[in-house]
N, C-alpha and C positions, 0 to 999 in steps of 0.2 A: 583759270586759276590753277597754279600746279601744284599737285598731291603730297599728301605729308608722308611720310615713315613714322612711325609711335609701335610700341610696346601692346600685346594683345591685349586684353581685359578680356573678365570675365562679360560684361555685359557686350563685347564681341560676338558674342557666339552666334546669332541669330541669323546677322549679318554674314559671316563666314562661312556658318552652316551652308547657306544658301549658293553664296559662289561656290563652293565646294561642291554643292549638288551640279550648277548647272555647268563647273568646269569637266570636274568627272565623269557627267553623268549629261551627257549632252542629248541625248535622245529624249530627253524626259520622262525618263523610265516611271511607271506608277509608283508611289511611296504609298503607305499607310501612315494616318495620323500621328504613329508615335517617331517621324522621322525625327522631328525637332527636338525632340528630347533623347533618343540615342545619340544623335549630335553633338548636345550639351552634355552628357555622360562623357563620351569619350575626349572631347574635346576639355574639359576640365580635366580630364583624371592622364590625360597624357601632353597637355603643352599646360596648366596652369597647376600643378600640383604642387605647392609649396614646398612641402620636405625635399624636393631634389635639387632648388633651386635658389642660392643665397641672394637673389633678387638683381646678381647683374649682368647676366643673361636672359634671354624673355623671346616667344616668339613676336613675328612682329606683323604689321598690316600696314598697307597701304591704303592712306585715304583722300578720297578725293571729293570737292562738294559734298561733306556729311555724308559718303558711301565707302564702305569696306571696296575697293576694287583687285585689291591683293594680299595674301595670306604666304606668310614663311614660318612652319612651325618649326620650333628651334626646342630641342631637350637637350640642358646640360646633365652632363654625366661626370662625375669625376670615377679618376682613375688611376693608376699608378705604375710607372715605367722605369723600370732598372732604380726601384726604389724612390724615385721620384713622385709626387704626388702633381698629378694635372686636370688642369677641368678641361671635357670636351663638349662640344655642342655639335649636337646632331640633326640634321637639318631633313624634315620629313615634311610631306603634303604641300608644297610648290604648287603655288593657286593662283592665276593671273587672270581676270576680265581679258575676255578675245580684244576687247577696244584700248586697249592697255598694257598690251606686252611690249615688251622692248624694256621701256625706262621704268617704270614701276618696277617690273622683278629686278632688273638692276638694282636700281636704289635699296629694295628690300636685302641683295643677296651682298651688295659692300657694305652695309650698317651694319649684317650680320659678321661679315668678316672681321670690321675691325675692333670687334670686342674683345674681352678680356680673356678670352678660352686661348690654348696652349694647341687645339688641335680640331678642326672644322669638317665634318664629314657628310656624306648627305647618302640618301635610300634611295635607291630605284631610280634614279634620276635619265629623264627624257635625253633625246640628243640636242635639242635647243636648250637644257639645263645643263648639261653637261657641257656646250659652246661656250656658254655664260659664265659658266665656274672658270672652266680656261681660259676663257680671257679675263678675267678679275685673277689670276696668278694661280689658280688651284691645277690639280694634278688628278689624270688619273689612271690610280695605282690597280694595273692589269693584272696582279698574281692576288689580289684580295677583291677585286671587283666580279665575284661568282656571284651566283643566285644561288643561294641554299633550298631542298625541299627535304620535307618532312611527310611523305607519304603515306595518305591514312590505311591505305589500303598497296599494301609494300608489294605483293608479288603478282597483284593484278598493274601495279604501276613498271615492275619492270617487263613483264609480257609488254605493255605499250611501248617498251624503247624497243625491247625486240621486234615489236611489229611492225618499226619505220626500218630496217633494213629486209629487204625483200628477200636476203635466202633465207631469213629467220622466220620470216611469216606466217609461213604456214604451221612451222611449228607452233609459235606463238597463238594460233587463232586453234589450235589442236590442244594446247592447255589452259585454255582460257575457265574451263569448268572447275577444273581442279584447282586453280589461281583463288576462283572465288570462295569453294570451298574451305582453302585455307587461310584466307582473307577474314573471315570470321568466326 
């Protein structure tokens, strides 16, 4: 029987939760008890959170026989261009069952396209998502497609770029003390 596309729900989460564990986290890494409910935290307060969402954008699931098999979380944003007023959706946590990639993330990723949003973006996206987007007609735009960091520890993080070029090295590994020193 072939799987649906639907709208997340809150009573999603358990179900999601869990592919998200075992897609990101495929080693089986140890959790503690309260995984399940950090889960439902974040997963409430960043793909189901009412106030940002005038209800006709939504993230979305894939289901197949009564099982969550794939997760597209989708947050609209509105926003405003050259005075213009636009909703965007942004497209985070691309979750696919290994027994179910191909058509499932499809299906998820053109229901998400052809909604009502003005302008369709996605985060960190894989090179097999990134494949996908481009061929469903998406673009991607190489003078905005950076990795930003915000480094907690700013002068012990630039020593580390200086220490991937080898005449910088030694100097780098020569103020590594003072780095930390002024790091806190």
């Amino acid at each position: 029987m072939p799987g649906a596309v639907r709208p997340f729900v809150e009573s999603d989460v358990p179900q999601v939760a869990d592919l998200h564990r075992r897609v990101f986290r495929p080693s089986g890494s140890a959790v503690n008890g309260s995984w399940l409910n950090s889960y439902r935290e974040y997963f409430a307060e960043v793909f189901l959170h009412r106030h940002l969402s005038d209800g006709r954008i939504s993230s979305l699931v894939y289901e197949r026989d009564g099982r969550i098999r794939g997760f597209l979380g989708v947050m609209p944003r509105r926003m405003c261009f050259n005075g213009r007023p636009l909703l965007m959706a942004v497209c985070s946590q691309f979750a696919v069952d290994a027994g179910e990639r191909g058509q499932a993330g499809l299906r998820m990723l053109k229901r998400c396209l052809a909604g009502p949003q003005d302008l369709t973006i996605t985060d960190e996206a894989s090179d097999a998502t990134r494949q996908m987007w481009e061929w469903c007609g998406g673009e991607r735009v190489l003078p905005h497609s950076m990795r930003w960091v915000r480094p907690l520890r700013p002068v012990q993080f630039a020593l580390s770029v200086l220490a991937k070029h080898r005449p910088l090295k030694l100097l780098a590994g020569a103020a590594a003390t003072d780095a930390r020193m002024i790091d806190e």
